[in-house]
C-alpha positions in Angstrom: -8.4 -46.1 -7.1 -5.3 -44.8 -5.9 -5.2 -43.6 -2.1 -3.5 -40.8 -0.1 -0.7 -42.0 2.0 0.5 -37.9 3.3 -0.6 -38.8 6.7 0.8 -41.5 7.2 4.2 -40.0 5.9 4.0 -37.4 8.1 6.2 -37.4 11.5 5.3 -36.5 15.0 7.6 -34.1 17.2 11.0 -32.6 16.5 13.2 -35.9 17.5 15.1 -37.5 14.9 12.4 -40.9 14.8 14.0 -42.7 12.2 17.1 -43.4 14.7 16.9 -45.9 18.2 17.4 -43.6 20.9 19.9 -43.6 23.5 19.6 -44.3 27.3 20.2 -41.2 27.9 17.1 -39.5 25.7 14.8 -37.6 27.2 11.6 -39.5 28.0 9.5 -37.7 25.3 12.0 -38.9 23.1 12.0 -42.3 23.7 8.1 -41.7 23.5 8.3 -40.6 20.4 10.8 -43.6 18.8 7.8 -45.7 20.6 5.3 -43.8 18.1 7.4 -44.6 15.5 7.6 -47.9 16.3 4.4 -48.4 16.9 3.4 -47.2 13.2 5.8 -49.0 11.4 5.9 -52.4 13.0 2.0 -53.0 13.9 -1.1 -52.8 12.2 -1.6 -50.8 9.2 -4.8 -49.3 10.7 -3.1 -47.1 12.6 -2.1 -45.3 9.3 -5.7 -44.1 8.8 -5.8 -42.3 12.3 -4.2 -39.8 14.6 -3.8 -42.4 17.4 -0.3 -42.9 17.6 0.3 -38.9 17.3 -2.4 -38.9 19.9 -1.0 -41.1 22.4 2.2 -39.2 21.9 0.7 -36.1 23.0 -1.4 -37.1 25.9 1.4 -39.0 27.4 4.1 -36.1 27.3 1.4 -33.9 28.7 0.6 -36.2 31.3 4.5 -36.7 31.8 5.1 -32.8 31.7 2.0 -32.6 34.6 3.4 -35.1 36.6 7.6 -33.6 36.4 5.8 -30.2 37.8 3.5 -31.5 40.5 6.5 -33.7 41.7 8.8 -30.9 41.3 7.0 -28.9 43.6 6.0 -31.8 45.8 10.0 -32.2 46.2 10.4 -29.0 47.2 7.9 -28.0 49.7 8.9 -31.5 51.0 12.0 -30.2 51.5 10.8 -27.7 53.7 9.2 -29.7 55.9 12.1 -32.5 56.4 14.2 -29.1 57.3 11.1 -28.3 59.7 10.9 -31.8 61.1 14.8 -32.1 61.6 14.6 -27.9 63.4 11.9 -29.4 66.0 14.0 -32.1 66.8 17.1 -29.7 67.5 16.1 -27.2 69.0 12.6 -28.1 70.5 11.7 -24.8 71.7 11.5 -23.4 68.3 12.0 -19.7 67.5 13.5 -18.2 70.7 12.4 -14.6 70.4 13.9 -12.7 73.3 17.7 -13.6 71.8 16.7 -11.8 68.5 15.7 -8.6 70.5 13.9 -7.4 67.5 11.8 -4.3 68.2 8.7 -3.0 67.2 7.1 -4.4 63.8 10.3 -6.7 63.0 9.2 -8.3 67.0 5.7 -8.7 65.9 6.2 -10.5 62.8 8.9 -13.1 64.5 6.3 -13.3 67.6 3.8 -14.0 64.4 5.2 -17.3 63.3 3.7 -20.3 64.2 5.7 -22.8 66.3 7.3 -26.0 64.6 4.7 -28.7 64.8 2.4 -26.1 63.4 4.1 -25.5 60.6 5.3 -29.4 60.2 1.3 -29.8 60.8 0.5 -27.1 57.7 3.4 -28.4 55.2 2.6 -31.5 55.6 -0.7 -30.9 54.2 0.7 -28.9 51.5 3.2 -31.7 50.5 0.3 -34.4 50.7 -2.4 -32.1 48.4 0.4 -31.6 46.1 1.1 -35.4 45.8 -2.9 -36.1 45.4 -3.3 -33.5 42.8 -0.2 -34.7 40.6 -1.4 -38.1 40.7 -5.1 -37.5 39.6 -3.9 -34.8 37.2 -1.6 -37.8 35.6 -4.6 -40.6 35.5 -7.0 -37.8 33.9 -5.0 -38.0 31.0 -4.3 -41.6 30.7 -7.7 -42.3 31.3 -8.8 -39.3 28.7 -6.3 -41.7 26.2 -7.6 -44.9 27.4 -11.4 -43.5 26.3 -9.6 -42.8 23.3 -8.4 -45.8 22.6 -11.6 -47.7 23.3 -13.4 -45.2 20.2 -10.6 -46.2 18.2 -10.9 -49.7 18.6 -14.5 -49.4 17.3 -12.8 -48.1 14.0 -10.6 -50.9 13.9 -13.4 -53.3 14.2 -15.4 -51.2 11.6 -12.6 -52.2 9.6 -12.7 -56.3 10.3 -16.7 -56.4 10.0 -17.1 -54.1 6.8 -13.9 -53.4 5.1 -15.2 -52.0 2.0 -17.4 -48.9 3.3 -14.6 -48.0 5.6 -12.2 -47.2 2.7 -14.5 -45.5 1.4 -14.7 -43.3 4.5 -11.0 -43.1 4.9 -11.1 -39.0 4.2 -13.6 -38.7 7.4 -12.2 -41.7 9.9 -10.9 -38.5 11.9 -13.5 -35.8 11.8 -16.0 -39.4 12.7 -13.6 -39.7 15.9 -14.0 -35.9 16.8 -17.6 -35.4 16.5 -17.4 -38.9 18.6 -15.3 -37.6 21.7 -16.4 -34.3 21.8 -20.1 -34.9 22.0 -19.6 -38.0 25.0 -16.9 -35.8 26.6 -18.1 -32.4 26.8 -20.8 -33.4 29.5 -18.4 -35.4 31.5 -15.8 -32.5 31.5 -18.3 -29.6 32.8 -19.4 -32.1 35.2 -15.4 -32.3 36.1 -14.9 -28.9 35.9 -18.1 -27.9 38.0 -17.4 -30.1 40.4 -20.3 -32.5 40.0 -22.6 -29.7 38.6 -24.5 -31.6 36.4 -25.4 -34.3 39.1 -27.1 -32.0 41.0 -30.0 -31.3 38.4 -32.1 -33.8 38.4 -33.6 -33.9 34.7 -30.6 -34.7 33.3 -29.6 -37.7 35.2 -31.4 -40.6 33.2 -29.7 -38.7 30.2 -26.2 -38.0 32.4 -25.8 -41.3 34.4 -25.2 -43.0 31.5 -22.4 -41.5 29.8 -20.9 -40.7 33.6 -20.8 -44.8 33.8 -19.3 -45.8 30.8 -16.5 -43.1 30.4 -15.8 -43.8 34.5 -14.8 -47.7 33.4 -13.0 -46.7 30.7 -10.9 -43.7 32.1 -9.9 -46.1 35.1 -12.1 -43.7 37.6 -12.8 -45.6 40.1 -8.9 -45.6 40.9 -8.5 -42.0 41.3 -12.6 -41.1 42.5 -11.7 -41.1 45.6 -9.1 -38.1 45.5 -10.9 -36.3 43.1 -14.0 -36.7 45.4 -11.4 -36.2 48.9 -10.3 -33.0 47.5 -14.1 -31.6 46.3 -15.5 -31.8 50.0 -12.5 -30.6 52.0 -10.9 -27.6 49.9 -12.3 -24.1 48.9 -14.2 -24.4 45.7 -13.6 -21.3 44.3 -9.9 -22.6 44.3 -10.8 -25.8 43.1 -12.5 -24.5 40.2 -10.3 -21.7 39.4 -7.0 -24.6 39.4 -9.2 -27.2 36.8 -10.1 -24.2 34.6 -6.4 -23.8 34.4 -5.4 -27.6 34.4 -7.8 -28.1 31.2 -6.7 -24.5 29.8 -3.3 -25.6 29.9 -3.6 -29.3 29.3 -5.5 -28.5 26.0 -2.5 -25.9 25.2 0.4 -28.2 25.9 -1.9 -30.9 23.8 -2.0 -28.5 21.1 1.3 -27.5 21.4 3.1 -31.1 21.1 0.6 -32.3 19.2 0.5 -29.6 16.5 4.2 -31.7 15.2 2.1 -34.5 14.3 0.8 -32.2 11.2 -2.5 -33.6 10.3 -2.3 -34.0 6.2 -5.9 -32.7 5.6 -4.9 -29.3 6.6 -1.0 -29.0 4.9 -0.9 -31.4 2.2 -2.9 -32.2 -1.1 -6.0 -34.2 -0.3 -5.0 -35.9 -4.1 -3.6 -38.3 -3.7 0.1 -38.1 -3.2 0.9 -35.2 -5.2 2.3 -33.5 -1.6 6.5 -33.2 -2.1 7.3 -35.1 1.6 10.4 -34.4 2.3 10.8 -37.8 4.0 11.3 -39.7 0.9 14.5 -38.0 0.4 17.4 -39.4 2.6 19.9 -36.5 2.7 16.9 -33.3 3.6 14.7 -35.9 5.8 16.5 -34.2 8.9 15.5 -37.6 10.8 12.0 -37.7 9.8 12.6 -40.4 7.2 9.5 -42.0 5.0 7.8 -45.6 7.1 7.3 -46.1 3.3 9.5 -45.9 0.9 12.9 -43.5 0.2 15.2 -42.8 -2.2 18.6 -40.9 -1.5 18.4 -37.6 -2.9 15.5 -35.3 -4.6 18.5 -34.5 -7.1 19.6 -37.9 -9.1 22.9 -37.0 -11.3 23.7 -40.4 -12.3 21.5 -43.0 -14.7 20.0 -45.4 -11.6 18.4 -44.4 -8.5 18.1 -46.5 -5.6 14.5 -47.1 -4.0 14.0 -48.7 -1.0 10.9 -49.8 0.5 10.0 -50.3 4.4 8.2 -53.7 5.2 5.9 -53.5 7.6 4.8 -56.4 9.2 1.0 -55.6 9.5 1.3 -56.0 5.7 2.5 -59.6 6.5 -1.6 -60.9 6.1 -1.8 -58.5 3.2 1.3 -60.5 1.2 -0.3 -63.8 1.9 -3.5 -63.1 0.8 -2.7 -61.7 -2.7 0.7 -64.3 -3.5 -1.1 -67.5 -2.0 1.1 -69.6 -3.3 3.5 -69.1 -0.5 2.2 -70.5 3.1 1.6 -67.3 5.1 4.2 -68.4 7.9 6.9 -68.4 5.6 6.6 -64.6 5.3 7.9 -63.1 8.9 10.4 -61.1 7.7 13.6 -61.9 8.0 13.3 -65.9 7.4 16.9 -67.2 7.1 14.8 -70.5 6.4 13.6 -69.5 2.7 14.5 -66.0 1.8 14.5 -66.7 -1.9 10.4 -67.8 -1.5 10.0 -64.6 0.2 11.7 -62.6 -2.2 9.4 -64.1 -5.2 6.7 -63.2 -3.4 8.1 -59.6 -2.4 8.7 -58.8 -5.8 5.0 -60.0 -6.8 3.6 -57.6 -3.8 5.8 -54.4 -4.4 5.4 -52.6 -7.3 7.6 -50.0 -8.6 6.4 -47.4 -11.3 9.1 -44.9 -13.3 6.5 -42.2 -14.8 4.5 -44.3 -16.7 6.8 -47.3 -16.7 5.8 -50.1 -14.6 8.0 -52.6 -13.8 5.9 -55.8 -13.2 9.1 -58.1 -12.9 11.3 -56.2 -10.1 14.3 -57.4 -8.6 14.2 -56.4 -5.4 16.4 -57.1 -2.5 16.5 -57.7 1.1 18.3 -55.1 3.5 17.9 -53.3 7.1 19.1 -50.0 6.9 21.0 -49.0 10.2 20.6 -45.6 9.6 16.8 -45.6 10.3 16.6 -48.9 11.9 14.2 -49.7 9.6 13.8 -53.4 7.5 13.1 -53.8 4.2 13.8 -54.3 0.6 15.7 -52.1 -1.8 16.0 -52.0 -5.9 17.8 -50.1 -8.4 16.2 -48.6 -11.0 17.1 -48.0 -14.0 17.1 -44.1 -15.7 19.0 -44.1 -19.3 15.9 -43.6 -21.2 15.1 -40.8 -19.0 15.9 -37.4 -20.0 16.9 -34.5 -17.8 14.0 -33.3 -15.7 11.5 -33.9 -13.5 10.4 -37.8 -13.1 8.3 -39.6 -10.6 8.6 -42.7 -9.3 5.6 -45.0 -7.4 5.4 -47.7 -5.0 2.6 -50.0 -5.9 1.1 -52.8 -3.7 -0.6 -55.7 -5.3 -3.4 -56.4 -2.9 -5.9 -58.4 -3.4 -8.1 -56.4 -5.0 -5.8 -55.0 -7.2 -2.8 -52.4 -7.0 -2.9 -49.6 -4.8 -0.2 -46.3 -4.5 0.9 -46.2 -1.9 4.3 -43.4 -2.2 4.7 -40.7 -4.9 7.9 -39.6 -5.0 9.3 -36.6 -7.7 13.4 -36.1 -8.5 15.1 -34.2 -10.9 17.4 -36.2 -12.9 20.5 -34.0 -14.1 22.0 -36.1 -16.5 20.5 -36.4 -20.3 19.0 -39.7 -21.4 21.8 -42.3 -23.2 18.6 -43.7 -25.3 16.2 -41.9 -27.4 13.5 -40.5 -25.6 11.0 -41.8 -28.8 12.2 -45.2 -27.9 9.0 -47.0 -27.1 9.1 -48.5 -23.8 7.4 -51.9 -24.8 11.2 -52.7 -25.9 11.9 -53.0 -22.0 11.5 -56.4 -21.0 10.2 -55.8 -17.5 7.7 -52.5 -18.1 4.8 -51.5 -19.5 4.0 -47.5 -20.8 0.6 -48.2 -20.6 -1.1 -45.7 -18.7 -4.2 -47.0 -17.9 -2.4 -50.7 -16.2 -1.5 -48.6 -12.7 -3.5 -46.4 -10.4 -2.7 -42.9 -11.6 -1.5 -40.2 -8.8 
């Protein structure tokens, strides 16, 4: 049965992913060519989930947390080096009879505290500025890290019992959800409440042990001792009122950086490829190219059509398995050692389909596209048969267990056929018309 591949077609952020960045990208840039990386070139499990769009999103927040507590750690620092350096100068600090200020305007310079008080008081300021950006950074890497460990479960879901977790592709996400919000809320009104919940003592056999196991995996006991540091010494009315707005506006930012990495069950067709991505196309992808397969244009005025097709190299164990008459090693991709073996097994593993023609003997060919920094192999297809109209073309993978489609891509051909469209397609010594031979969209 044919599977939906929208999500993992669809891109995360604005950046232009398909490119290397510079040095002199922005950090949430280079996060996001990480991302990219990190779907195209490692396991294809990460296809199935948010993860990667995940990570993305709790490490910019976390980055865009930690630029404004440092910011204003910078400048109140600044203050009190110009407060330091002032005592040093002119030791006797604010010399009030010189100003000859009078009434009010005297009182309020008589007011001011002397220099090592207010050295005393910055200081303070600086240092609970520097303690709050660094636990408000480790919350959300350890929040990701807990994250990670849920997600590992999937994978090994995956390993142990392959078969009912394709079947539950459609609900990997929503499993993942229901997951982390039912072990997180408690932990986060405990946060937020500052210990609230481990003051009631029914609910600590039930409490103590979710409190354990998120603390080892969000890396607590590295920034406890802050968290606990600031609990006892500063006004908790303040401390409450700032995490109400740290989570507020950590689940905003979240939302707002993450709501790039579109999830496919909400704005594309859950059937099975019949979404128009706008990635396939080279010349409209505006960056966000395919990790799958492209073509160069939606619009195709000529009689062939280039496709190429992204290998991905946690596919590698995939391509062994179903063409095992090539020695797994020989397949890391490029292998200036055998590339004509490879390519006989490429051509057995990817399957292109025109409509309902499928070519079973390709020709494909090996290439890296600089444009995308993306490897792979590309093939030119063939359209003089084709009339003028709407087409479709499919990428096919021969796994073991038979075929699976895995891109759906639609262009308008302008130009008329130069055979007769009644021509039957058997005459083609490569394809088959037969509906019924390929997974059907």
């Amino acid at each position: 049965m044919a599977r939906s591949r929208s999500r993992a077609e669809l891109g995360t952020g604005n950046s232009d992913f398909g490119y290397s960045p510079s040095d002199f990208d922005p950090l949430p840039d280079q996060i996001d060519f990480f991302v990219q990386y990190l779907k195209t070139q490692t396991t294809w499990v990460l296809w199935f989930t948010n993860l990667p769009e995940n990570l993305s999103a709790f490490l910019k927040v976390a980055i865009y947390w930690t630029i404004f507590g440092l910011g204003a750690h910078l400048i109140m620092r600044i203050v009190w080096v110009s407060m330091v350096g002032l005592s040093y100068a002119f030791p006797r600090g604010i010399d009030s009879d010189k100003l000859n200020y009078k009434g009010r305007f005297a009182d309020m310079v008589q007011g001011l505290p002397d220099f090592p008080k207010q050295i005393q008081h910055l200081e303070r300021i600086c240092s609970t500025i520097y303690a709050i950006t660094f636990l408000m950074f480790m919350l959300m890497i350890g929040v990701f890290l807990a994250i990670i460990a849920l997600t590992s479960i999937v994978i090994l879901w995956m390993i142990i019992d392959s078969e009912s977790f394709m079947a539950s592709l459609d609900v990997i996400d929503t499993y993942l959800n229901w997951a982390i919000l039912i072990i997180t809320v408690p932990y986060l009104i405990d946060f937020i409440t500052l210990g609230g919940l481990k003051k009631i003592k029914w609910i600590h056999p039930i409490y103590r042990p979710i409190y354990r196991i998120l603390g080892v995996l969000t890396l607590a006991p590295i920034y406890r001792p802050v968290y606990y540091g600031l609990v006892s010494n500063l006004k908790k009315r303040w401390l409450i009122t700032g995490l109400i707005v740290y989570t507020g506006v950590s689940i905003l930012l979240y939302g707002t950086v993450g709501a790039n990495a579109s999830n496919a069950h909400e704005m594309y067709s859950r059937m099975y490829n019949q979404s128009d991505y706008t990635g396939y196309y080279e010349d409209i992808s505006n960056g966000q190219i395919s990790r799958v397969a492209h073509i160069p244009s939606e619009h195709v005025s000529g009689q062939a059509v280039r496709l190429f097709a992204i290998h991905n190299s946690g596919l590698e164990d995939s391509i062994a398995r179903a063409c095992e008459a090539y020695h797994e090693d020989s397949l890391r991709f490029p292998n200036p050692g055998g590339p004509w073996e490879d390519l006989k097994c490429l051509n057995y593993f990817y399957i292109p389909v025109v409509d309902q023609d499928t070519i079973w003997e390709p020709e494909w060919w090996f290439r890296r596209d600089a444009r995308y920094d993306q490897r792979g192999i590309y093939i030119w297809l063939d359209l003089a048969k084709y009339g003028r109209g709407k087409h479709d073309i499919r990428l096919l993978y021969r796994f073991k267990g038979g075929l699976d489609n895995q891109a759906f891509i639609t262009f308008w051909k302008d130009s008329p056929a130069l055979t007769p469209l009644e021509e039957p397609a058997s005459e083609s010594p490569h394809s088959t018309s037969d509906p019924e031979s390929v997974p059907t969209p």
